[in-house]
C-alpha positions in Angstrom: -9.1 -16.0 -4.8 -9.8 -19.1 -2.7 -13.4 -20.3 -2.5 -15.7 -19.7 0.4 -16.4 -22.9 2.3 -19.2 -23.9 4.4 -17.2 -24.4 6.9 -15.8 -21.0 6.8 -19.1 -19.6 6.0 -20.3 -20.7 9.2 -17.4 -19.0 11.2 -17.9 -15.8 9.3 -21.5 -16.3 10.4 -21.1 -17.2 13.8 -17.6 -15.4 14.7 -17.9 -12.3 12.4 -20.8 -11.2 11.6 -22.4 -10.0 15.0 -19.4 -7.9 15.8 -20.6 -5.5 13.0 -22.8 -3.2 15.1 -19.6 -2.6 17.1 -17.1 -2.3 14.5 -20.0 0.4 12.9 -19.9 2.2 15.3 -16.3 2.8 16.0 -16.0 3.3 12.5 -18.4 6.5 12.7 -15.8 7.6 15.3 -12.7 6.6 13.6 -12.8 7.2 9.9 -12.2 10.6 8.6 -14.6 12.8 7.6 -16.0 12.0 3.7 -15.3 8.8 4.0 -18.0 6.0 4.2 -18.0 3.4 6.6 -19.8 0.5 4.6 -16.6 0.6 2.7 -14.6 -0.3 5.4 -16.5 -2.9 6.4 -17.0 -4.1 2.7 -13.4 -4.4 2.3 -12.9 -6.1 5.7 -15.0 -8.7 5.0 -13.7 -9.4 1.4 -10.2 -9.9 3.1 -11.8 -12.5 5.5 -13.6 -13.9 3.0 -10.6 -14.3 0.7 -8.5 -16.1 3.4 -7.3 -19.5 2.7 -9.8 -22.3 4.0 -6.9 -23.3 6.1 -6.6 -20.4 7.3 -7.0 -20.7 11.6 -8.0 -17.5 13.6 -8.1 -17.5 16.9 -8.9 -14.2 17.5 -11.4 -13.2 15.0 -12.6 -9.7 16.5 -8.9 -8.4 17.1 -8.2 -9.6 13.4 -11.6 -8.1 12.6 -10.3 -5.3 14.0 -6.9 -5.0 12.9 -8.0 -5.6 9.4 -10.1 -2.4 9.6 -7.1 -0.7 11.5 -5.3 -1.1 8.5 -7.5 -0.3 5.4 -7.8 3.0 7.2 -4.6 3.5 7.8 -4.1 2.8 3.8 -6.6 5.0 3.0 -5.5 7.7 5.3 -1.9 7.7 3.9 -3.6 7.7 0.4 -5.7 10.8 1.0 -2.4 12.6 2.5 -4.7 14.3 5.6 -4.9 13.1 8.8 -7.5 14.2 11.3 -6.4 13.9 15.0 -9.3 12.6 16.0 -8.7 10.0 13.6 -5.2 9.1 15.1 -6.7 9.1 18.7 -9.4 6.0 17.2 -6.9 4.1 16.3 -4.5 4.2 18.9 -8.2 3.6 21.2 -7.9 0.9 18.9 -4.8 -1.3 19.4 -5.5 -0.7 23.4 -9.1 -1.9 23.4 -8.0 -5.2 21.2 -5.1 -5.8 23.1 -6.8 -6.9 26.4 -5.2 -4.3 29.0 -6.5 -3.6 31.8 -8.8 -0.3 32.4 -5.5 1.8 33.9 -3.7 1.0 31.4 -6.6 1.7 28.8 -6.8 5.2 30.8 -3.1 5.6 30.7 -3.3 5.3 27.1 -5.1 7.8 26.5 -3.7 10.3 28.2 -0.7 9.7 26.6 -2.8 10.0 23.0 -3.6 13.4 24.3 -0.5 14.1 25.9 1.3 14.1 22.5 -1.7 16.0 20.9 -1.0 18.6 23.4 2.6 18.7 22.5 1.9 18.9 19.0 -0.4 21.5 18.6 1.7 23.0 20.5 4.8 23.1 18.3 5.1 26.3 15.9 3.8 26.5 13.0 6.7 25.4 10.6 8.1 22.9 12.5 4.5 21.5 13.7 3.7 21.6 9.4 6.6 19.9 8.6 6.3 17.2 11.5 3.2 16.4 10.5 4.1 16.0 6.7 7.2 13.6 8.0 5.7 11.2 10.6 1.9 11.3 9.4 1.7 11.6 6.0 5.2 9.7 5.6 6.3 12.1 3.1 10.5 12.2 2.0 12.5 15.2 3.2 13.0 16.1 -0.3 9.0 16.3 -1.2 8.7 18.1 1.5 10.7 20.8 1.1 9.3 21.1 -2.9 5.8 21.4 -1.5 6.3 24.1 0.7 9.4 25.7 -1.4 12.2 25.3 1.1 15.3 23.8 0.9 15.9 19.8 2.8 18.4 21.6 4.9 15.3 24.0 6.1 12.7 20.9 6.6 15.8 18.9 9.0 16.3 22.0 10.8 12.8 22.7 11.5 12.2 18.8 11.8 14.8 18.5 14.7 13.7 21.6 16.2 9.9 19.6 16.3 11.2 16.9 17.7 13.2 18.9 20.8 10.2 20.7 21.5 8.1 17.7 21.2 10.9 16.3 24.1 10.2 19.1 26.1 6.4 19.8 25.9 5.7 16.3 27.2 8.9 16.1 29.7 7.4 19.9 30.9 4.0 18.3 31.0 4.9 15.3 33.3 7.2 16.8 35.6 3.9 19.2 35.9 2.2 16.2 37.1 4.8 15.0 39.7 4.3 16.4 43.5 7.9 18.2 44.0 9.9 16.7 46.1 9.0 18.8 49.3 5.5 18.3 48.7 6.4 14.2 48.8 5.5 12.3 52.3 8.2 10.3 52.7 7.5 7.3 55.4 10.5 5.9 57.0 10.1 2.1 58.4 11.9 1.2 61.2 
């Protein structure tokens, strides 16, 4: 493990250090339930402080930040249970650290909710087996010996997700659209 310098000592000090209060309290928002926060931030700031002197950031909150992002992403795929609300933090996340602008940040979030929308909408099965694929990155083959199905079951009812996961949010936004003879159409000359 490299050494702490003073120099870097001083950065962590200066450039780290009083972004804690924020990152707390996002982290009581983001991390799953049973799951402690001073960790996080613990392990966070042992990855900083292991960094090579010569290590140059530029950005120190977003790689705050996206350190964090990612020991909770590890520890989420560890624990095998994902909390929505959870997913919805951390895609708040990568918006809020990538410097959009406030319509976008909005846009974002609908989206977020959007695609909760769409999957808590899916039947049961295929919204069980979804869930096991994409969030807890499980094979096809565990997951059909967890729930005692055969893979051919778990790609049917996976495709099947995926088609009504199509058509929930293309349902949803054409929702949102004005039809076409509610539309004002303005004709220069």
């Amino acid at each position: 493990m490299p050494v702490l310098t003073k120099a870097r000592a001083q950065w962590f000090a200066t450039a780290i250090l009083p972004l804690e209060p924020q990152l707390r309290a996002w982290l009581r928002r983001a991390v799953p339930h049973g799951l402690d926060v001073n960790d996080f931030i613990q392990e966070a700031y042992a990855k900083l402080a292991g960094l090579p002197p010569n290590a140059e950031i530029k950005y120190p909150k977003a790689y705050l930040y996206t350190i964090t992002k990612r020991l909770i992403a590890h520890e989420v795929r560890r624990l095998r249970v994902i909390p929505i609300g959870a997913l919805t933090e951390i895609a708040e996340l990568e918006v809020l650290e990538s410097g959009f602008t406030p319509e976008q940040i909005v846009s974002s979030r609908q989206e977020v909710k959007r695609l909760h929308r769409a999957i808590s909408a899916l039947p049961s099965p295929c919204r069980t087996v979804f869930m096991m694929r994409k969030f807890d990155d499980m094979s096809q083959k565990a997951i059909a010996a967890q729930l005692g199905i055969s893979e051919n079951a778990v790609e049917k009812r996976m495709s099947r997700a995926l088609r009504k996961l199509v058509q929930n949010m293309q349902l949803e936004e054409s929702e949102k659209r004005p039809l076409a003879s509610q539309r004002r159409v303005v004709r220069l000359a």
